[in-house]
N, C-alpha and C positions, 0 to 999 in steps of 0.2 A: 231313639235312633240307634238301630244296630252298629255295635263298634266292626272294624275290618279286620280288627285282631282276631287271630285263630285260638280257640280254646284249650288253655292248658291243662293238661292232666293234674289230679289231686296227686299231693305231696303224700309219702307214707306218714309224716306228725298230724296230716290232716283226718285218713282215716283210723288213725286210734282213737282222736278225742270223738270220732262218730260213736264206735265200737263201746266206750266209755261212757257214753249218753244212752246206750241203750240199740243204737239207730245199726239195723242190720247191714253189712256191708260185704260184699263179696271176695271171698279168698282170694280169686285172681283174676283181676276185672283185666277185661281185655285191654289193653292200652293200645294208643297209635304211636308204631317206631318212631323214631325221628333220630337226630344226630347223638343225643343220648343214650337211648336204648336199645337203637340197632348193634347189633354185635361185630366185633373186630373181624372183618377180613385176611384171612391166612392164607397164603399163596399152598397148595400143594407140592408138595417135594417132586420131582421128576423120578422116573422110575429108571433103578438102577442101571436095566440094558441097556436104557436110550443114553446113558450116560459113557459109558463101556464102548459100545459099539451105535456110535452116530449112526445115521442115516441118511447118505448123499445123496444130496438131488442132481441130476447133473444134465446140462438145459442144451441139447447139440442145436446149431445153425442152422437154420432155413437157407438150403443153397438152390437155387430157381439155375437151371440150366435154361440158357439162353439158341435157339438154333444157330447152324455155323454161317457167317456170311462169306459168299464164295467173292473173292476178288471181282474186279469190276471187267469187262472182257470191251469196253469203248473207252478210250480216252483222248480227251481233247487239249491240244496243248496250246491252244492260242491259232492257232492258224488249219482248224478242219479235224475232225471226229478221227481219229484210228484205230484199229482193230488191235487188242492184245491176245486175244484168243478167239480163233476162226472157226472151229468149230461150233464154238458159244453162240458166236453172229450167227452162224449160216442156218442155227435152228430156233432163234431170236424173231422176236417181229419185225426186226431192223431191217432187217434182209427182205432183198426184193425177191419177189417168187421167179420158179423158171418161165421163162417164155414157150408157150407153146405153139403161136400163131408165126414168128423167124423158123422159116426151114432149117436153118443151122444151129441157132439153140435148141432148136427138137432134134435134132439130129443127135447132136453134142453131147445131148441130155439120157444118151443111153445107159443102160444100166453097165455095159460092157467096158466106156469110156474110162471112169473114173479110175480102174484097177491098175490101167495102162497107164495112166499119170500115176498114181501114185507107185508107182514102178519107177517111172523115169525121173522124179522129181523129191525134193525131201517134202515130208506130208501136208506142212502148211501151206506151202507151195502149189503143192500138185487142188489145195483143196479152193486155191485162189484161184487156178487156170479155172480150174472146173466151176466157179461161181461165176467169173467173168464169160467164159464162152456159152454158159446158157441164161446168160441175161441178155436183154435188149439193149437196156441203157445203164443199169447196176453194175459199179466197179468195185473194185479194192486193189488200189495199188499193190506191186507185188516186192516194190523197192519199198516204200515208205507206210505202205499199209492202210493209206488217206481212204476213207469211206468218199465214195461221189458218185455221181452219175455225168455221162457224159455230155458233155454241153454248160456243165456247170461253172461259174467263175470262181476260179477258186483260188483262195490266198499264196504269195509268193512262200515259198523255205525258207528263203533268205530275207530279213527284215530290209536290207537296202532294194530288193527285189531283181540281182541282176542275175539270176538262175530263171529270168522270163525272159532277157534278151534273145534268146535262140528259138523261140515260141511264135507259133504264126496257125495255120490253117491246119499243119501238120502236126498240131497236138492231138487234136480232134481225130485223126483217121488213127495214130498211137493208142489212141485210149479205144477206140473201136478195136485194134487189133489186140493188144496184148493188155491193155490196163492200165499200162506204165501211164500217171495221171500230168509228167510235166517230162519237159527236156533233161534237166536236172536228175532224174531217177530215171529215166534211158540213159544217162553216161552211166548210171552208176552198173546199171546193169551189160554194160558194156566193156564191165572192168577185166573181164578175162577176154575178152577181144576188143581193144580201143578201137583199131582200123574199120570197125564197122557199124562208124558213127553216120556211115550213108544210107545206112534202113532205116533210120530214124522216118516214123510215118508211112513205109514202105512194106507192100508185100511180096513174097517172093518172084514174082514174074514181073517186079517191077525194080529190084535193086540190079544194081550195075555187075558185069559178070566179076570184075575185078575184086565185088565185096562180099559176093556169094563164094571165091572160092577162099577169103581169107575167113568167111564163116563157119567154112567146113575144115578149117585150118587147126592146128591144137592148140593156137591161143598162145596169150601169154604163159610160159612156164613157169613161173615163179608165182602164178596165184594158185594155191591148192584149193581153195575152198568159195566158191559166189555163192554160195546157199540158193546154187541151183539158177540164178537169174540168168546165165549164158546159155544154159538148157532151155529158157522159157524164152529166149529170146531167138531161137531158132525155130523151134517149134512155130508160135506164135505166127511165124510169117506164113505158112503155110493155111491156108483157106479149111482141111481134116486135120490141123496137127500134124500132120504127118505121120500118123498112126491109123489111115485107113485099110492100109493092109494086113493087119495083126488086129483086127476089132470083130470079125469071123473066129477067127481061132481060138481068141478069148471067150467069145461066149461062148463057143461050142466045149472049152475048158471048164468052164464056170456052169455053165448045164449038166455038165459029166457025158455030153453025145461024144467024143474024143478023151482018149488018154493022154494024147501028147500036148506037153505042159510049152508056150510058144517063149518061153522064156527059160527057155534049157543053158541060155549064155546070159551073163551081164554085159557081154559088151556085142553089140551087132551096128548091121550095117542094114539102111532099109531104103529105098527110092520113094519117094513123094510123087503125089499126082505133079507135081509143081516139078519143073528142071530143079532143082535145088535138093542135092545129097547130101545126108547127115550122117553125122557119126555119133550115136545117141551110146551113152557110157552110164553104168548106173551105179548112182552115188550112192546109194544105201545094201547092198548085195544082200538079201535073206541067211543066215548064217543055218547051217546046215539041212538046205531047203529050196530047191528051185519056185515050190509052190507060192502065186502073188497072192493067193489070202495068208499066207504066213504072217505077212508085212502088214495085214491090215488088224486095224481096231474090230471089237466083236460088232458085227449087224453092221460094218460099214458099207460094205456090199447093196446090202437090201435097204438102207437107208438115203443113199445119197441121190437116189435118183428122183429121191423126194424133195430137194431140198430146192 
């Protein structure tokens, strides 16, 4: 029976006594390495440069640029969606298209219209009138900014809910005319003329003469600034804005058929189809420039009538 043991190599005492009998044996028999015979391992010495002058590796960061996210342009705060940016909405899917089948949203919806508002209005403003009168049922309030359509129920301001007590039939005809979506955000817009809490739901051939002439009045003095809502709350009552007489001039401005610019004043005086005369005053005045595309954003012109 074959042993498991591996066969040792001859001892050098073994072969001399061969060589000594006579028995031939080879000068340098091949032997197998092993832990004896294999030769000592010497590390080489590193070469002097690399010693002198290292060799730096140096390992820069993977920085992954992420795209920018633009702020949110709806936010809902517990009682109804609102708009933080109107521009955003009004090219948004959010946004209800124009109406073209309402004679006065197509009317409304002229390309001529919107230059006029935003003349007369600060810009968000003027772009709130302008969504509200060429929709059918799509609003945006113009105090509070509430996304709705008309007809909608929609939750109180006030958690005890008593900004609904003044709230009746004449919400509905309000949010038809100007937007404003509760009674609550008509006071508010009434804040440079309080005495003409009796338009509330009312349009011009239908308020009392006593609140049409304190409409056309200068208001309270001491409010400099309604970010425009006393402006749109006049207008608004009027069936054309009251800007159907200046809506010729403009596009014939705006086509270049006419040189004369129909805004040569910031402040003018103009009659409405409606008995009811305004003193329309503009809050933003073009600085050295009567021209109304000065004032506007690039391609607002040719854009908004798409909108």
């Amino acid at each position: 029976m074959a042993s498991g043991k591996s066969k040792k190599a001859p001892s050098q005492r073994h072969l001399e006594r061969k060589r000594a009998r006579g028995i031939a044996v080879p000068e340098t028999p091949d032997l197998p390495l092993n832990e004896e015979t294999q030769p000592e391992f010497t590390e080489p010495a590193p070469p002097v440069q690399a010693i002198i002058n290292p060799q730096v590796v140096q390992y820069l960061p993977v920085v992954t640029v992420l795209p920018a996210v633009q702020p949110a342009f709806i936010h809902d705060p517990g009682n109804g969606p609102r708009v933080l940016d109107v521009s955003r909405f009004l090219h948004s899917p959010f946004a209800d298209p124009a109406c073209t089948t309402d004679p006065r949203c197509s009317d409304l919806s002229a390309i001529e219209v919107f230059p006029i508002l935003h003349r007369l209005l600060p810009p968000e403003v003027a772009l709130i009138v302008y969504y509200n009168v060429t929709r059918k049922v799509g609003r945006i309030c113009p105090a509070c900014r509430r996304v709705y359509r008309v007809g909608d129920e929609l939750p109180p301001h006030l958690v005890d809910g008593k900004d609904r007590q003044n709230e009746g039939p004449q919400t509905r005809r309000e949010q038809m005319i100007s937007g404003l979506c509760s009674w609550m955000c008509f006071a508010i817009a009434t804040y440079t003329h309080p005495g003409s809490l009796g338009s509330w739901g009312k349009t011009a051939d239908e308020i009392d003469d006593s609140v049409v002439d304190y409409l056309n009045g200068p208001g309270d003095p001491n409010v400099t600034n309604d970010e425009g809502l006393g402006q749109l709350l006049r207008m608004t009552r009027c069936e054309d804005l009251g800007i159907q007489d200046f809506r010729e001039p403009m596009l014939a401005y705006m086509e270049g058929r006419s040189p004369v610019d129909p805004w040569g004043s910031n402040s003018f005086v103009y009659q409405s189809q409606t008995p009811v005369l305004y003193q329309i005053v503009d809050p933003m005045p073009v600085q050295g420039s009567g021209d109304v595309s000065a004032s506007l954003e690039p391609a607002a012109v040719s854009e908004i009538h798409q909108l």
